[in-house]
Backbone bond lengths (Angstrom), bond angles and torsions (degrees), N, CA, C in turn:
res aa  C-N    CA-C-N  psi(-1)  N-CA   C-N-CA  omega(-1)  CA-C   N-CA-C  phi
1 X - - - 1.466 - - 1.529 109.75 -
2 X 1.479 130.57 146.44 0.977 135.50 -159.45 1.368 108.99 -94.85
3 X 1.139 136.42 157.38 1.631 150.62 -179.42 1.472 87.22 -44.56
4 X 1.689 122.33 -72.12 1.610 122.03 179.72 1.737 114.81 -37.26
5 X 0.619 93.65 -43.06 1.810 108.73 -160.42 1.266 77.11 -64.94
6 X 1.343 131.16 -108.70 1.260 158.74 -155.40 2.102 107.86 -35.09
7 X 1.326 105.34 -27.37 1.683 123.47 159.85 1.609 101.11 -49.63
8 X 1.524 95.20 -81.31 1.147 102.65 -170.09 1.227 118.68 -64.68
9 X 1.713 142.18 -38.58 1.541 124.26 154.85 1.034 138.25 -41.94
10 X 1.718 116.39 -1.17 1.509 110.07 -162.93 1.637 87.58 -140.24
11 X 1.531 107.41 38.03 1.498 122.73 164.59 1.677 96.41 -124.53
12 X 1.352 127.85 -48.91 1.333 154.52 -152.01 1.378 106.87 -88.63
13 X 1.676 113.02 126.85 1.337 116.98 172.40 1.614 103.93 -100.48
14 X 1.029 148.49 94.23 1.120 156.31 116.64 1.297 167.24 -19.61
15 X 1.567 104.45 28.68 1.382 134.93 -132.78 2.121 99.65 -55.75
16 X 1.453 97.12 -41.40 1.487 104.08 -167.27 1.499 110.40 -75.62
17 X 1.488 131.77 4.37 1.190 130.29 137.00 1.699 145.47 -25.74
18 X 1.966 87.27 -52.24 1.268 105.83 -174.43 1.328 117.86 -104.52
19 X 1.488 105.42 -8.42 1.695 115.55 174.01 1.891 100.24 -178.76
20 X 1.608 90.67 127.65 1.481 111.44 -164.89 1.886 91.72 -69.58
21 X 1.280 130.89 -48.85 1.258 119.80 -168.44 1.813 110.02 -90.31
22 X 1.872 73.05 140.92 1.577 108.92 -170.58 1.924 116.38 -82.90
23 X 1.034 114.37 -0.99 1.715 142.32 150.49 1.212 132.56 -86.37
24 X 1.134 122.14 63.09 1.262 143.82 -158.90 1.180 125.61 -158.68
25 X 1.582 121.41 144.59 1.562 106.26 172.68 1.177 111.97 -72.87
26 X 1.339 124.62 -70.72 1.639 146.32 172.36 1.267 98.06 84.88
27 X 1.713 115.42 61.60 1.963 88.47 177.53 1.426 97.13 -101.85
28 X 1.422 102.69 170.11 1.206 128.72 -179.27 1.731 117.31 -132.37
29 X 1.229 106.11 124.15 1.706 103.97 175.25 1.263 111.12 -73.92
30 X 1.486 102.13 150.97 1.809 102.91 -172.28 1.281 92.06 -144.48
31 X 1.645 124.40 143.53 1.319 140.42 164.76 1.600 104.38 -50.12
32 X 1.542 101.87 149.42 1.449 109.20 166.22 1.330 125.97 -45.10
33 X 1.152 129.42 -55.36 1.318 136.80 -174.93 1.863 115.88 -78.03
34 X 1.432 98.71 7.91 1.113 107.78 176.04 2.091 111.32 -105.70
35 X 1.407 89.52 -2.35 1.834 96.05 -159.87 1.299 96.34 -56.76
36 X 1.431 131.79 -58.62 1.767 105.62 -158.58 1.504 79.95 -120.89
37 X 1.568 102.20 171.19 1.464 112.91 166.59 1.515 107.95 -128.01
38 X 1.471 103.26 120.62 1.286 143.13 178.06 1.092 111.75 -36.14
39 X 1.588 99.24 -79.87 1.107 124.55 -162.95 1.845 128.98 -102.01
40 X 1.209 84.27 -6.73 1.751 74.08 173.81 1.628 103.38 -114.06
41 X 1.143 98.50 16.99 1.798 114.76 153.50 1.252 159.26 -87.78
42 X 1.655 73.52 -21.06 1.597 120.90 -175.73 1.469 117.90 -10.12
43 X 1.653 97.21 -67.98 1.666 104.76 169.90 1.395 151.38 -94.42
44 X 1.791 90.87 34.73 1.004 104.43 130.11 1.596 149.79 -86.05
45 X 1.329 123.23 4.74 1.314 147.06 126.83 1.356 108.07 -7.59
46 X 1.354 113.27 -79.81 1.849 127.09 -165.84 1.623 97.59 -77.67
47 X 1.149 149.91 -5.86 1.414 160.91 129.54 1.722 101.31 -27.40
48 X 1.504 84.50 -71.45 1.806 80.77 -165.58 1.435 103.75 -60.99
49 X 1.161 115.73 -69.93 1.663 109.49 -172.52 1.535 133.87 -34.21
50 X 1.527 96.35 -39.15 1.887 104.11 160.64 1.045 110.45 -33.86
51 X 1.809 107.16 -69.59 1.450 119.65 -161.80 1.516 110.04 -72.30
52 X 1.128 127.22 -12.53 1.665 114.09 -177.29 1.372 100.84 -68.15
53 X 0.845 123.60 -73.87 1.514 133.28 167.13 1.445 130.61 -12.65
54 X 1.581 108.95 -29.36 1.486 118.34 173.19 1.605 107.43 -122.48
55 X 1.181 91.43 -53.11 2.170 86.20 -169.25 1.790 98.25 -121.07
56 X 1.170 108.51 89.91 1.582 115.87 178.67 1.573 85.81 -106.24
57 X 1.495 129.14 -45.05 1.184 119.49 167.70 1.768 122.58 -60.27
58 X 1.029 127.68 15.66 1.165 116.45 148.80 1.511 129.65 -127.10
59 X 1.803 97.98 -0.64 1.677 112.73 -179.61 1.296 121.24 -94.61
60 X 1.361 122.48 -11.17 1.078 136.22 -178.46 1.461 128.08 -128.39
61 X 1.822 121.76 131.20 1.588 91.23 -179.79 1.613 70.66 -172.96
62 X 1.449 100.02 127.00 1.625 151.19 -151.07 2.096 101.31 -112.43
63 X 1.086 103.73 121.99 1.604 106.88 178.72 1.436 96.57 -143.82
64 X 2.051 90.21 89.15 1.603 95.78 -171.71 1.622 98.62 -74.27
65 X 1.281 153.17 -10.99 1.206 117.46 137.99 0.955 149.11 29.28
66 X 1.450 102.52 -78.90 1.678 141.89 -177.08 1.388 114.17 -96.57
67 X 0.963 103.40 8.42 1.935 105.67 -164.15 1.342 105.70 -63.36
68 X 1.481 138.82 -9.71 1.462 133.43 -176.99 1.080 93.91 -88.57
69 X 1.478 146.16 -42.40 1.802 130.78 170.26 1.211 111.29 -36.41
70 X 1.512 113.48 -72.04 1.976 110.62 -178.69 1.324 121.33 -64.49
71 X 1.510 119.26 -17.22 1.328 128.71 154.93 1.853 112.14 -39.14
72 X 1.661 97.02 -76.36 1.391 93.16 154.70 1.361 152.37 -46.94
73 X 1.208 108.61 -63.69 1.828 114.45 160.69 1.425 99.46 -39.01
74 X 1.527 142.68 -58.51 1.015 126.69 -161.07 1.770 117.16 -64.45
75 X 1.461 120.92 -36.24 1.179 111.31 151.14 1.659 133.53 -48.83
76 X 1.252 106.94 -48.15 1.227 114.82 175.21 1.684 111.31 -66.02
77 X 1.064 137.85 -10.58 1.406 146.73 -179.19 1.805 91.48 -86.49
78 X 1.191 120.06 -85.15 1.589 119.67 154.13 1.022 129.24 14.35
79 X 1.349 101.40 -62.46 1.422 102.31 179.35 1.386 131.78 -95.55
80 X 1.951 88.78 -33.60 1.914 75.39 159.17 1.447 121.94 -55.36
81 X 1.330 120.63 -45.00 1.553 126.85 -160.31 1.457 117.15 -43.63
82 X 1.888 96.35 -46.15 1.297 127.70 167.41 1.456 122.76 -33.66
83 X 1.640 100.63 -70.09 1.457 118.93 163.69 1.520 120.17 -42.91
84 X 0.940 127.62 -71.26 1.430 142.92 -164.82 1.612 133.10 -86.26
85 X 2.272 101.25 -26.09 1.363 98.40 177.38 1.360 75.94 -143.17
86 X 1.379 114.34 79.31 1.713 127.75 155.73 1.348 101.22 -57.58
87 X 1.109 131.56 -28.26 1.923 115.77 -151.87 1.606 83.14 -108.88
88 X 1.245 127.00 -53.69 1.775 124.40 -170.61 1.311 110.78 -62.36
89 X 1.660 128.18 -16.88 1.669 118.36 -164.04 1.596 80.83 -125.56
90 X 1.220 114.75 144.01 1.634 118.28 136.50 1.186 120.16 -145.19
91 X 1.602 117.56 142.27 1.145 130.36 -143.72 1.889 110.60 -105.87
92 X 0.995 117.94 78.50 1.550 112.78 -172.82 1.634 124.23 -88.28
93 X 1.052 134.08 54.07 1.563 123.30 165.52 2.078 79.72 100.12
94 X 1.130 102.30 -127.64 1.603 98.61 -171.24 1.321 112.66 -97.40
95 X 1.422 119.52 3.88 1.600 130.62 161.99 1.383 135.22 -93.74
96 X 1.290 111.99 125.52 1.611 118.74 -167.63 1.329 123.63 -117.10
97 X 1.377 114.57 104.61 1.558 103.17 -162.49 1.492 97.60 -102.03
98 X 1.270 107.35 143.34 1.816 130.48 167.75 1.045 121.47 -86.26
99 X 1.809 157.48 83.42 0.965 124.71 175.25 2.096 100.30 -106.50
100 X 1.263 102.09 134.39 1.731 115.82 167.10 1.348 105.79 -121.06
101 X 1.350 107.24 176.72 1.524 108.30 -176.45 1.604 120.59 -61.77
102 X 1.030 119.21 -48.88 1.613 106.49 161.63 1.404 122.57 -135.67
103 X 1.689 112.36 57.52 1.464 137.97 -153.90 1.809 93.93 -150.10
104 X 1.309 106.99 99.10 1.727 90.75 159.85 1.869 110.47 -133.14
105 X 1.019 114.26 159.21 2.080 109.12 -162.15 1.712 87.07 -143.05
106 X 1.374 108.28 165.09 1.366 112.86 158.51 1.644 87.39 -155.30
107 X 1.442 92.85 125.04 1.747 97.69 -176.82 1.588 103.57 -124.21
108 X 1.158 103.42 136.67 1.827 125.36 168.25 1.665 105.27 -71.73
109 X 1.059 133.41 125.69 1.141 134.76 -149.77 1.693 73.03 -120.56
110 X 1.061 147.64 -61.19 1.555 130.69 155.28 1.338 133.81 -2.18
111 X 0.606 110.87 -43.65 1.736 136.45 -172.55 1.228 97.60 -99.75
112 X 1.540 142.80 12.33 1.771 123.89 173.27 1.034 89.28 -142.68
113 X 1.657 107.94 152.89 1.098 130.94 157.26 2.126 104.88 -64.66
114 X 1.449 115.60 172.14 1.299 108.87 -177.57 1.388 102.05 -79.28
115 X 1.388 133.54 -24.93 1.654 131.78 176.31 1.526 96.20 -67.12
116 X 0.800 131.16 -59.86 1.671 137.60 -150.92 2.208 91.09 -78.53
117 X 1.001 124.19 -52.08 1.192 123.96 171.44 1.941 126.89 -48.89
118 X 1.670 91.39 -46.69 1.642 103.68 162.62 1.593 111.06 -54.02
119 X 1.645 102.46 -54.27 1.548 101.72 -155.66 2.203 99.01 -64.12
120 X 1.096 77.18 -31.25 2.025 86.39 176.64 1.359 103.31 -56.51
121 X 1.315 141.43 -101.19 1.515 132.33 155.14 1.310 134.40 12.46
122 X 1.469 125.17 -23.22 1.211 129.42 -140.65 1.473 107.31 -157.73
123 X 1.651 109.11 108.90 1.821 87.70 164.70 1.291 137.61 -55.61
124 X 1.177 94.23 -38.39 1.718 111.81 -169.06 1.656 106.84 -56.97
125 X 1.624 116.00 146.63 1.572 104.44 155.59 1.232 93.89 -77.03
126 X 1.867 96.23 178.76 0.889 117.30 -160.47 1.654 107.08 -161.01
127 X 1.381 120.03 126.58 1.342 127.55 -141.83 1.449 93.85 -135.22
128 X 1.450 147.58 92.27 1.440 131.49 123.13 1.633 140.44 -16.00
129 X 1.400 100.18 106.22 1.464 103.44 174.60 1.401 133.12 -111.13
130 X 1.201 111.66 105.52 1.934 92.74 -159.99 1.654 97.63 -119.14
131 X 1.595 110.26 144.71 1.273 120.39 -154.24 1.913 97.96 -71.85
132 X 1.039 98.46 159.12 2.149 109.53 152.82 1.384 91.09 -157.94
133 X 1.106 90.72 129.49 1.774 118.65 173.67 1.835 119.44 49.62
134 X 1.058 102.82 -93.28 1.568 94.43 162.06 1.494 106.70 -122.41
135 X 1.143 129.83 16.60 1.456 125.36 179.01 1.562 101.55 -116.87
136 X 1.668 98.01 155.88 1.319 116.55 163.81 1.414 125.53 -87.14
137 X 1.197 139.38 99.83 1.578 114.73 178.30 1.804 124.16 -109.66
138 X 0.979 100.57 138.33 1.562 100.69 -171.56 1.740 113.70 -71.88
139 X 1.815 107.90 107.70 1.083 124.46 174.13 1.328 117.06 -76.41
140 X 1.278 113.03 -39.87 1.850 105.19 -171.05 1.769 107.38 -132.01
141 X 1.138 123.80 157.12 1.463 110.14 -172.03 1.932 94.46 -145.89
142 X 1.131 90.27 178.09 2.036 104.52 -159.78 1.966 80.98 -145.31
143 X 1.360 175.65 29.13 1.131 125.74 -141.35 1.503 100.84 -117.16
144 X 1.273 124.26 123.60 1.357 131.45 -179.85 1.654 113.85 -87.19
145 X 1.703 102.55 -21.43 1.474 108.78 -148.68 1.757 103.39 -132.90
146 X 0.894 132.64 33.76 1.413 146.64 153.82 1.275 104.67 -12.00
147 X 1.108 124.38 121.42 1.258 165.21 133.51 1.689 113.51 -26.45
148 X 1.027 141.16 -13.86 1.104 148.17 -111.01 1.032 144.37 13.65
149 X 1.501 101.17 69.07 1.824 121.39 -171.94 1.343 111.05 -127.76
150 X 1.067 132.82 -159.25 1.568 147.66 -176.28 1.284 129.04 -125.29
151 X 1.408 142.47 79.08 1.665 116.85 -151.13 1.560 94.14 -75.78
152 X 1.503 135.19 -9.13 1.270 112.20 -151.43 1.653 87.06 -88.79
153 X 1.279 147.70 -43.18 1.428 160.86 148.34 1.703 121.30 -19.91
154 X 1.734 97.24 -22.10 1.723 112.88 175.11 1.659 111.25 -92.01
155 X 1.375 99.23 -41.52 1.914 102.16 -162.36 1.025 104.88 -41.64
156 X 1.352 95.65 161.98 1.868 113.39 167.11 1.418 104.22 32.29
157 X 1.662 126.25 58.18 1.696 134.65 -172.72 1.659 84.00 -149.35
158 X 1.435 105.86 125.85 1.227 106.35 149.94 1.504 132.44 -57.43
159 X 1.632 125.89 171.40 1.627 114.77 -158.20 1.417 98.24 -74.13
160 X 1.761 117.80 -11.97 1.380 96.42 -141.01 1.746 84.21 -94.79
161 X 1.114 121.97 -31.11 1.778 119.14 169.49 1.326 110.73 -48.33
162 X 1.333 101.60 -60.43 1.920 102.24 -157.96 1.612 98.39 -57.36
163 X 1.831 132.75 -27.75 1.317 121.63 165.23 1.519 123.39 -90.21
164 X 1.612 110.61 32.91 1.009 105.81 167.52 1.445 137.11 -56.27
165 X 1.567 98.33 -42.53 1.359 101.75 171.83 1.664 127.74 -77.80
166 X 1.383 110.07 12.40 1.526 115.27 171.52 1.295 109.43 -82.65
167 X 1.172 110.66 121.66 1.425 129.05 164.34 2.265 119.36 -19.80
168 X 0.918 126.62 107.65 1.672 93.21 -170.45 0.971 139.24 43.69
169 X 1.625 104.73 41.06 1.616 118.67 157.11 1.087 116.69 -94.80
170 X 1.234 126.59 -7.56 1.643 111.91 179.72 1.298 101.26 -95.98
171 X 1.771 123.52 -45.06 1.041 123.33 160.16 1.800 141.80 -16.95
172 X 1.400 103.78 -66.29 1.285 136.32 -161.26 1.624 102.43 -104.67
173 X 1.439 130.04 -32.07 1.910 123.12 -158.92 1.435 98.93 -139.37
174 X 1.412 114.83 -41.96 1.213 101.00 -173.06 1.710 131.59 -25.15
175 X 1.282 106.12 -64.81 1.541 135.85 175.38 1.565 108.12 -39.28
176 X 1.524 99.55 -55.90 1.860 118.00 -166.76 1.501 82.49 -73.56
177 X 1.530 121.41 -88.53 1.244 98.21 -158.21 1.715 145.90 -71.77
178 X 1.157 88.16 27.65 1.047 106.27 -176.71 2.001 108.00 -108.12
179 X 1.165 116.71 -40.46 1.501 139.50 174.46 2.057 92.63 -63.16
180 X 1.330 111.29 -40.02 1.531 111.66 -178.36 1.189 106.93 -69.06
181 X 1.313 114.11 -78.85 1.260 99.57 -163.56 1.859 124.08 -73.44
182 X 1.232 96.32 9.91 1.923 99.24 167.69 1.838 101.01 -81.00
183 X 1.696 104.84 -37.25 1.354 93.62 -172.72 1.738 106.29 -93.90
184 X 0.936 110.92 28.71 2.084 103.44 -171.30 1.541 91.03 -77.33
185 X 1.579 109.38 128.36 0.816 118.91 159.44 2.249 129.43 -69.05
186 X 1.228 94.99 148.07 2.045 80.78 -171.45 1.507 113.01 -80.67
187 X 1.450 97.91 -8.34 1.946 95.95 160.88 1.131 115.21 -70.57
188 X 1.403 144.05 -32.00 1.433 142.27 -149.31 1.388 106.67 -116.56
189 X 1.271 103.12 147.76 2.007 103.37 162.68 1.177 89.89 -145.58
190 X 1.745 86.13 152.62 1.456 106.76 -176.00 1.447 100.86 -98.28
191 X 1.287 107.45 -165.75 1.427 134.94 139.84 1.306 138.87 -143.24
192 X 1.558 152.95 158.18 1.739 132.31 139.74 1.446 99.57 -152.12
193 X 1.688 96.08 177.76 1.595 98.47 -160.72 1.714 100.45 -114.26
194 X 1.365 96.04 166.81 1.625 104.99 166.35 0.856 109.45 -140.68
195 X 1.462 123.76 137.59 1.586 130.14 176.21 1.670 127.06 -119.45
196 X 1.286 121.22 163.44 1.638 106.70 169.01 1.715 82.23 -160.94
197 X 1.641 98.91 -176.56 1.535 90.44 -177.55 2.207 91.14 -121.91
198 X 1.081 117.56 153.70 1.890 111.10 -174.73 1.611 86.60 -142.72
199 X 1.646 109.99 161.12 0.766 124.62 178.25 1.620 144.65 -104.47
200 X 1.907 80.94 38.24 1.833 104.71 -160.06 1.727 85.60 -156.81
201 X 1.502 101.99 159.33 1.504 100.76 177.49 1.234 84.76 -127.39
202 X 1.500 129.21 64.32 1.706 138.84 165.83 1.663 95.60 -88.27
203 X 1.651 101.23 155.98 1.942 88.09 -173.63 1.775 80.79 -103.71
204 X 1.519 112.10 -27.43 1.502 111.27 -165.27 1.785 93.40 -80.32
205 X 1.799 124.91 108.11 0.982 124.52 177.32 1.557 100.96 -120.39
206 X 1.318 123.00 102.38 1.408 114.25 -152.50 1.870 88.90 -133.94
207 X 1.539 114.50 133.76 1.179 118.99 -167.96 1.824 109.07 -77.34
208 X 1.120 111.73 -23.64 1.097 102.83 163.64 1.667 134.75 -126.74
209 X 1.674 98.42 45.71 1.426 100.28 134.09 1.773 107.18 -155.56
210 X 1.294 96.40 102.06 1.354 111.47 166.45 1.466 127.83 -42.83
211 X 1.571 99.91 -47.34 1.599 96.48 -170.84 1.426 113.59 -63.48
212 X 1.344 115.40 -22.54 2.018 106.47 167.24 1.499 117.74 -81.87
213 X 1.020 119.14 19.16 1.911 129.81 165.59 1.487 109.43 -68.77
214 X 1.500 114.30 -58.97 1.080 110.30 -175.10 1.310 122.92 72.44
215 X 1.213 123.94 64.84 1.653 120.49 -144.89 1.957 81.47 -98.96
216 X 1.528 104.60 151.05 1.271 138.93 174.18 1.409 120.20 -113.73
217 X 1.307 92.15 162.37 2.004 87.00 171.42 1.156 107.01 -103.24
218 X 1.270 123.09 5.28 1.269 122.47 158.75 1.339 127.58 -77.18
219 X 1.520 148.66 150.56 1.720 141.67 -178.44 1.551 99.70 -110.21
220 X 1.086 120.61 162.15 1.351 146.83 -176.01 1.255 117.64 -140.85
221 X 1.293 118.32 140.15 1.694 122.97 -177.12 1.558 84.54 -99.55
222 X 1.348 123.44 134.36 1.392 165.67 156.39 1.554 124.60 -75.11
223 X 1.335 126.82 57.79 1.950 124.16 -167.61 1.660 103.26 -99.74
224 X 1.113 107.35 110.04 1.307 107.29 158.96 1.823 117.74 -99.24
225 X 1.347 95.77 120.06 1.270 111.29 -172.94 1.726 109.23 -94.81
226 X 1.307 102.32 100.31 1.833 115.58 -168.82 1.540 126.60 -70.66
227 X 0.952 166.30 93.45 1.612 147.55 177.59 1.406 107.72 -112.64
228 X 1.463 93.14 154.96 1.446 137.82 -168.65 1.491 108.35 -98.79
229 X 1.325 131.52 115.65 1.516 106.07 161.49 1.706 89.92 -155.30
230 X 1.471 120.10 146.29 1.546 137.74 175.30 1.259 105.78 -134.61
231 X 1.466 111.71 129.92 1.623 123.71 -166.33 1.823 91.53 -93.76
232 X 1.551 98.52 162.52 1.019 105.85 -156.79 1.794 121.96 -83.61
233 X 1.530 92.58 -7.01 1.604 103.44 -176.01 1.778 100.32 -129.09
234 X 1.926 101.95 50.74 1.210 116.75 -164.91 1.732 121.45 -154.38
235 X 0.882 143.37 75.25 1.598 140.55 -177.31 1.856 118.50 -33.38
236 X 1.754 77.40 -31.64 1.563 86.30 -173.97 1.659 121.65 -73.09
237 X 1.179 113.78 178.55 1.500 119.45 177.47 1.353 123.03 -140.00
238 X 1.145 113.64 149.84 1.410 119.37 -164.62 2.069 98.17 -109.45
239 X 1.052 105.93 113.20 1.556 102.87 178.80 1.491 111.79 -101.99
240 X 0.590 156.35 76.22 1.810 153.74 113.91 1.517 131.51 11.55
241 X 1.430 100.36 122.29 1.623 86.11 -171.13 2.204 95.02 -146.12
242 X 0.987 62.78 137.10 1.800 71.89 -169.56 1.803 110.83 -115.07
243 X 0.861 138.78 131.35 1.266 135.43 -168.79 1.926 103.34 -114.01
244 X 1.547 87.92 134.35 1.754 92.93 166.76 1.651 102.39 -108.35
245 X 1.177 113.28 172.12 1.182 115.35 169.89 2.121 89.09 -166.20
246 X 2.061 78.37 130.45 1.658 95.08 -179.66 1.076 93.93 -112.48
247 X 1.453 115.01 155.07 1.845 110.98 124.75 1.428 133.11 -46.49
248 X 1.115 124.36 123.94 1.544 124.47 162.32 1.472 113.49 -34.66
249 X 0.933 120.18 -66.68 1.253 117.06 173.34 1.214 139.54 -52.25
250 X 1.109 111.25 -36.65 1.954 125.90 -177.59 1.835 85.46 -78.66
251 X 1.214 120.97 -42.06 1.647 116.68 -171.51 1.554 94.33 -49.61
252 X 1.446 120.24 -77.55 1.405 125.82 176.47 1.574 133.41 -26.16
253 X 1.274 100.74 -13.88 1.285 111.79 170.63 1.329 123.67 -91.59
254 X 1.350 107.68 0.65 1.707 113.22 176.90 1.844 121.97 -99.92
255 X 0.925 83.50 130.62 1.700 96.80 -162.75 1.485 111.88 -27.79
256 X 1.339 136.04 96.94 1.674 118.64 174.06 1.916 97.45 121.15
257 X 1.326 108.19 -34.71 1.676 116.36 -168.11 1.605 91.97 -48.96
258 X 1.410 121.36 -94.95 1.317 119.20 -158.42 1.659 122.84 -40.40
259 X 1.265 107.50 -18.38 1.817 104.83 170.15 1.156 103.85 -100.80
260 X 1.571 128.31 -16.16 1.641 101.19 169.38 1.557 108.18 -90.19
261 X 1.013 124.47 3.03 1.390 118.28 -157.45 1.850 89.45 -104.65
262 X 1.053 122.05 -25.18 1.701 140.09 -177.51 1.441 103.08 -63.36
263 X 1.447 107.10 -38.89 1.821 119.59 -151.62 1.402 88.79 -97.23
264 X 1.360 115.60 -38.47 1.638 115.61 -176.42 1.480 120.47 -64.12
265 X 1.735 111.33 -37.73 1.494 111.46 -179.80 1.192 109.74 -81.50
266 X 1.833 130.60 -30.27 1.683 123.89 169.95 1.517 102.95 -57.21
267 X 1.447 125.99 -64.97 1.428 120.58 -168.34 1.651 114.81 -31.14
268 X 1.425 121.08 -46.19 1.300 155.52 -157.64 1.357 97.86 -45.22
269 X 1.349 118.90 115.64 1.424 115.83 175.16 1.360 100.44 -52.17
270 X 1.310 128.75 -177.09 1.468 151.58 -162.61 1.379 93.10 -96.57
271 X 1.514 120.23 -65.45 1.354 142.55 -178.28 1.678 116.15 -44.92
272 X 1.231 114.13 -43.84 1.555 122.69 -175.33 1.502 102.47 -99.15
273 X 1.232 115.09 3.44 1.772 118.62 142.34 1.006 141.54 -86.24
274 X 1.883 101.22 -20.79 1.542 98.87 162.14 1.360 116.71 -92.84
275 X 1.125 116.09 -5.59 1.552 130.61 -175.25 1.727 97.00 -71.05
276 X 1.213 91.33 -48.62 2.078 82.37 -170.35 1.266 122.10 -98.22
277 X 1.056 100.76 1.54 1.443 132.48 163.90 1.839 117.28 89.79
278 X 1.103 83.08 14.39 2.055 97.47 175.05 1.168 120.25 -62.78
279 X 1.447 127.32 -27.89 1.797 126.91 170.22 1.729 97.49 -37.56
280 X 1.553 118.18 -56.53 1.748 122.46 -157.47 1.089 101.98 -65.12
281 X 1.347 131.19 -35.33 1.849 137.12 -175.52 1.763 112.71 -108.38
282 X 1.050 119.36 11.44 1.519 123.23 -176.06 1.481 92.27 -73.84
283 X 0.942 145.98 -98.70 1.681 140.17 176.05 1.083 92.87 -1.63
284 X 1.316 145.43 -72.41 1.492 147.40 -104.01 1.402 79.23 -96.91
285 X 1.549 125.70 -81.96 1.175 132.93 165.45 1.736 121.42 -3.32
286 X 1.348 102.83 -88.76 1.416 122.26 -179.83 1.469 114.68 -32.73
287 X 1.575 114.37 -22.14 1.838 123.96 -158.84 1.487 100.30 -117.03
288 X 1.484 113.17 -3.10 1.528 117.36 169.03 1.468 112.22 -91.23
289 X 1.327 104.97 -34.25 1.444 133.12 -162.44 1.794 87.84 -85.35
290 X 1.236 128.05 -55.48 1.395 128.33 -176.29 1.252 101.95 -57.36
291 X 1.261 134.31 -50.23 1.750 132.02 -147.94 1.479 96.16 -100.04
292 X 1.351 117.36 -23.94 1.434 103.93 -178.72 1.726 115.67 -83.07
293 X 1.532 119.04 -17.81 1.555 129.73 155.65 1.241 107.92 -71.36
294 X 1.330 124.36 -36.43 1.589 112.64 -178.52 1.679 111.30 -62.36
295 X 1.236 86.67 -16.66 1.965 82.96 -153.63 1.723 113.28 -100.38
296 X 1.828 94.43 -0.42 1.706 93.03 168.83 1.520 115.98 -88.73
């Protein structure tokens, strides 16, 4: 692999590299200091702030209930930040300043609830899961970056409803992920990815309001990079979800992409194409993917 290649893979999450099917757990353990990424997230920062301003009523939703979980996580967020991005966070009395490379915040930690304070801190959403019986159900939510789903249609729904409408999820994950995260240990975090391909590199992809999509004739690879983590004097879980967004094209340029990415959409059930909505752009795809092998 070439100096280029190897640049750009070790910028690039790439999940369909290492396995063409999109039904799968695929987790992977990751060191602490590896749990969220900061910085090559960065802008998602200016994401959130757009959206506070217009749809906080649909990005956010708080089940003080539960408020001693994010109570917690929010310490535990603290301290990683502490640990790991001493120079980007500093922590003053109830003021928190951010500086990133072209990202700087000063937040009143007064003024937030601990969900609304995390999601400030943090690109990633960020999803509360707290157990009943053998299920997980999502009590509190952060989501800036929708998938094209609904969080207000998820809350207070166990995992195995809110994936009802996935194609062979009850089938195929239900069981596993559900058996995982009862047994995740609070030393370890995981991670895995999910992908689809959309035709906008908007992070806010929200099913009911189209007109901020902004659809292009251009495609974009879509990776949401997921984590797992449960504190140790805690049942609950902190879920994380970080969004990439490529060009189609710059993806194709990485050594191996366009034939695994070829093998990944034939394998593709029929069903989990209409789900992500790839049946409408599969041509489209396949003839970028064709002309761009023809043309090396």
């Amino acid at each position: 692999m070439s100096m280029m290649d190897m640049s750009r893979l070790n910028r690039m999450h790439l999940p369909f590299l290492s396995n063409p099917d999109v039904l799968h757990m695929g987790l992977n353990e990751v060191r602490e200091e590896s749990w969220l990424e900061i910085k090559s997230l960065r802008n998602s920062f200016k994401n959130k702030i757009e959206l506070l301003e217009n749809f906080s009523h649909e990005i956010l939703f708080e089940n003080y209930k539960f408020q001693s979980a994010n109570i917690k996580f929010f310490e535990a967020l603290k301290t990683y930040l502490s640990t790991y991005y001493e120079d980007e966070y500093k922590f003053k009395n109830q003021f928190i300043d951010i500086y990133l490379d072209d990202f700087s915040s000063q937040i009143n930690s007064s003024k937030k609830t601990d969900l609304e304070l995390m999601s400030s801190l943090i690109p990633e959403d960020i999803l509360i899961l707290v157990p009943e019986s053998e299920n997980y159900i999502l009590r509190s939510a952060a989501v800036f970056s929708p998938s094209n789903w609904d969080l207000k249609s998820k809350i207070n729904k166990s995992l195995d409803i809110i994936h009802e409408p996935v194609p062979g999820y009850e089938k195929s994950l239900s069981t596993k992920v559900n058996s995982f995260l009862n047994r995740l240990p609070a030393s370890r975090i995981f991670e895995r990815f999910n992908w689809s391909i959309y035709p906008s590199e908007k992070l806010f992809f929200h099913p009911r309001y189209p007109e901020s999509i902004n659809k292009t004739n251009e495609l974009f690879l879509r990776v949401e990079r997921q984590t797992f983590r449960k504190l140790n004097d805690s049942s609950a879980i902190m879920f994380t979800i970080g969004v990439h967004i490529y060009p189609l094209m710059e993806v194709l340029k990485i050594k191996g992409a366009p034939e695994s990415l070829m093998s990944a959409i034939k394998v593709m059930p029929e069903s989990i194409k209409i789900y992500k909505g790839l049946n409408v752009i599969e041509k489209t795809i396949k003839e970028k993917i064709y002309y761009y092998l023809s043309a090396k």
